[in-house]
N, C-alpha and C positions, 0 to 999 in steps of 0.2 A: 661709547668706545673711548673717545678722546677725555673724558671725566675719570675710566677705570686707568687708563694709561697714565692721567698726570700724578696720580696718586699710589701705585706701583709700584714695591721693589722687590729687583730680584733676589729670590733667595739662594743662587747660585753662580756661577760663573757662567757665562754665555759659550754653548757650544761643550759642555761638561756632564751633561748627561742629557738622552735619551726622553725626550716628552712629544708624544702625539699632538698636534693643535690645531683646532679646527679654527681657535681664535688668532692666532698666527698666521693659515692661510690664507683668513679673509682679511688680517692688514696687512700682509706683504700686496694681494692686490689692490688696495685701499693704496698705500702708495705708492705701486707702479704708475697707478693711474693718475695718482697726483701729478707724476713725474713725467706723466708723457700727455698730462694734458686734455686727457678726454677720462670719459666715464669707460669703467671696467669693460662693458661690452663692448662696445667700439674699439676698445683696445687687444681684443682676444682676437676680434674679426679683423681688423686690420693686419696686427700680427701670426694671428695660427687661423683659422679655420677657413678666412679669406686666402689666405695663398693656397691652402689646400683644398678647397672647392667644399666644402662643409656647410652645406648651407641650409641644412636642417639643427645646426647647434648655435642656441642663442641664450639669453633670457629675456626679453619680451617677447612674448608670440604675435607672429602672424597669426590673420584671419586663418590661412590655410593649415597652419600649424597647432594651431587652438581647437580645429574642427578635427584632427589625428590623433593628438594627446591621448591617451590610455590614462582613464580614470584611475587614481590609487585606491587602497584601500590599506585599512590599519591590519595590524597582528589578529585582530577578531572578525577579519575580511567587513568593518564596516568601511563607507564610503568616507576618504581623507582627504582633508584639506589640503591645495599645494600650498609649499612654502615659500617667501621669499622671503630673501635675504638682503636688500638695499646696502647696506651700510657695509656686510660681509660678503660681499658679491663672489669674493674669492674662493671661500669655505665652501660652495656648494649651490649656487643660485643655476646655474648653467644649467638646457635640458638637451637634448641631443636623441637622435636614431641610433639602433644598430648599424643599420647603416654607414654613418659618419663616423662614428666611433671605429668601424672597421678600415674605414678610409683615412683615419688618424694611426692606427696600428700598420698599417701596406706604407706609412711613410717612416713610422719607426724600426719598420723592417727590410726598410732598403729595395719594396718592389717596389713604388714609385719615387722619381726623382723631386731633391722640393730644396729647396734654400734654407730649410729647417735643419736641414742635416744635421751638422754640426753642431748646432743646439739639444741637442737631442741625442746625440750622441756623446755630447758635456756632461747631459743632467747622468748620467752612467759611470763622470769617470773618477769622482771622490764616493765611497761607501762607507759608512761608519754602521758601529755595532749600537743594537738598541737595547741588548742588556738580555735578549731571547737567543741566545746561538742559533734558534733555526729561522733569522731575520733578521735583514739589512736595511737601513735605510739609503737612500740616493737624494738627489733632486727632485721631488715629489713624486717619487717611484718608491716600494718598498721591493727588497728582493729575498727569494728563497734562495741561498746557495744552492752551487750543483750537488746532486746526489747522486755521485756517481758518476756514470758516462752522460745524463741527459742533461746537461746544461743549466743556469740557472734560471729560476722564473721571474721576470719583473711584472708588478702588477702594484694595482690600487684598486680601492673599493668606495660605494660611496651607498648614504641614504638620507632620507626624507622624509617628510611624512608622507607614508602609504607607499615609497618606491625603495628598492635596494639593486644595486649595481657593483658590476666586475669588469674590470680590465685589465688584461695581461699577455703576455708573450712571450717566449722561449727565443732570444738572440740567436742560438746553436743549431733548434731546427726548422726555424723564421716561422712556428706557426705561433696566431694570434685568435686572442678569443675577448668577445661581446656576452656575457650575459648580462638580463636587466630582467626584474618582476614588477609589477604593477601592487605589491603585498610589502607592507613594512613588515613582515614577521623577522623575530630576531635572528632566526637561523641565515638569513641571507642567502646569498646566491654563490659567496665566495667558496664553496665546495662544489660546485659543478665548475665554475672556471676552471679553479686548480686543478680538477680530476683530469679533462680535457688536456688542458698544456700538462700533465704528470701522472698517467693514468694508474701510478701507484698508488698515488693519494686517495683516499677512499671518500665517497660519498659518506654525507651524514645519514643517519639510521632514521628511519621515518620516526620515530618520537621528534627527533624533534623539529617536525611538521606538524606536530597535535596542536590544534587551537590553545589559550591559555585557558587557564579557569575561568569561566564565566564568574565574574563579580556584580553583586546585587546592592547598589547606594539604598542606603538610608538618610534618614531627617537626621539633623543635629544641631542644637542651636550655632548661631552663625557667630554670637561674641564669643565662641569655640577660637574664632579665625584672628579676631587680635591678637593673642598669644602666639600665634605662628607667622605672623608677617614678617616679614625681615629678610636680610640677605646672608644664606652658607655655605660657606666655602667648600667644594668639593675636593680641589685640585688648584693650587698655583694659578689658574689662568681658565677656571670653570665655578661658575657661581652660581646658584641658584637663589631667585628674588619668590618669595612668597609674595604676595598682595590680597588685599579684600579689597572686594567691591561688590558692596550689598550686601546681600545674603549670600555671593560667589566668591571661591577660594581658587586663586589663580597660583599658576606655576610658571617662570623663565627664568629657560637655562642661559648663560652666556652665548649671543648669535644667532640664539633659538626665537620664534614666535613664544605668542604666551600662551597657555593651555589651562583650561580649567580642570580643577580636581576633587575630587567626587568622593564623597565619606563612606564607608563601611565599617567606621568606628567612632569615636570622638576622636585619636589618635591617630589611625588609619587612611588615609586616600587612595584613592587611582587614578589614571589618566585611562581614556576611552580611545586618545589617539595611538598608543602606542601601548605595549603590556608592558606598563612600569607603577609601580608605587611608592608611596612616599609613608613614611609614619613618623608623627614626634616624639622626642622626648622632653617632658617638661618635669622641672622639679618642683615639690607644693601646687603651691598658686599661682605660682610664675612665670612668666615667658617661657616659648619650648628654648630649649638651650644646645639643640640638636636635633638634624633631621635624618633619616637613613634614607636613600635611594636604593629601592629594591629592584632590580632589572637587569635578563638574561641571565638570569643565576647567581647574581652578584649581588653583596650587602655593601652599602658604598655611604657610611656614615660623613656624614657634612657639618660641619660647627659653626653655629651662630655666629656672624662679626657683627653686625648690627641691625 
């Protein structure tokens, strides 16, 4: 992290447009934590989950918490790896109950009283546009304006490997909603929230709860994998690092674990953890020069920097 930062620049003005960042959240708590002197968890529990009685939401597990855990599984319901995240603790390391999660929303909703208030009522009161008219961002909240008489929805989502998560609440008619699946499928959960807090919103259509295509690896030689090692840039502030090792062709995103990647071509991979794939573009003989990211519907071409 501190290697990708000293080397960095911005390609625009700070606060000028509109970028999701999962590497962003995990160093604003990278240096909360700097700044107040302890490691990220201890700092959330001291701060938010310790005054609010939370005490199924951590990231180390207890013994008793470890024994409850709800197994993941990938998008092809195989059994998934947890993840963590050290260094990004912020981006997503945290696991939590329904439960706690409900008891964090009863304090954002003003049925219990908590010295957070105010905080919490801050992160709501600058809104800016992300470039989508039907959403807002906040303070680690994003929002649906109102539509109409019902109020607007603040919420956040979150996933993992093998889990995907909603959180949100309607300010106007104080109702608050938990969903969590134990399924990284890419559909998520974020349509059963919404529908709950905005019952206009409509359910996804069962396609897209259909498993993906089952993919079949084949052999291919592994001097395949020099030609694609390297690091490309997807996004301003999301990288993806090819590597070999061995006869194995690994994949890490920026913040992300590393995942190996499986051939159904010379060209072609997949990842087993999650339904995504990757394929290069090389020109002659030469190094690929380009990779695309195939995932949830999306062609998301990345360029070689070295």
């Amino acid at each position: 992290m501190y290697e990708f930062l000293s080397s960095y620049e911005l390609t625009r003005d700070i606060g000028s447009q509109y970028e999701y960042s999962n590497f962003g959240g995990g160093l604003l708590g990278h240096v909360l934590a700097l700044r107040a002197g302890q490691d990220y968890e201890s700092l959330v529990r001291s701060r938010i989950t310790g005054p609010l009685g939370m005490k199924d939401t951590g990231i180390a597990l207890s013994p008793a918490m470890k024994a409850r855990l709800a197994a993941g599984y990938d998008g092809q319901l195989n059994r998934a790896a947890n993840w963590d995240l050290p260094t990004l603790a912020g981006a997503g390391a945290l696991r939590s109950t329904a439960n706690d999660l409900l008891t964090f929303l009863a304090a954002n909703l003003g049925y219990t009283k908590t010295p957070l208030a105010p905080a919490m009522s801050a992160m709501l009161s600058v809104r800016k546009p992300t470039g989508n008219a039907s959403v807002e961002v906040a303070l680690a909240w994003h929002i649906f304006p109102s539509a109409g008489d019902d109020g607007i929805v603040v919420w956040h989502n979150g996933g993992t490997g093998g889990y995907r998560s909603f959180i949100g609440y309607n300010p106007k008619t104080r109702v608050g909603v938990v969903a969590l699946s134990n399924t990284s499928t890419p559909a998520g959960v974020d349509d059963i929230g919404v529908h709950l807090l905005r019952p206009q919103s409509p359910l996804l259509n069962a396609a897209a709860f259909r498993p993906p295509k089952e993919r079949k690896e084949i052999a291919v030689d592994p001097k395949l994998f020099d030609k694609y090692a390297g690091r490309y840039q997807l996004a301003p502030n999301f990288i993806l690092t090819i590597t070999r090792e061995g006869d194995h062709l690994f994949a890490q995103a920026t913040g992300q674990p590393k995942f190996e990647l499986f051939a159904e071509g010379e060209k072609e991979y997949f990842l087993k953890v999650v339904d995504a794939q990757i394929s290069f573009e090389v020109e002659g003989a030469g190094a690929a020069t380009q990779l695309v990211l195939h995932q949830m519907g999306r062609d998301m071409p990345a360029k070689r920097i070295e």
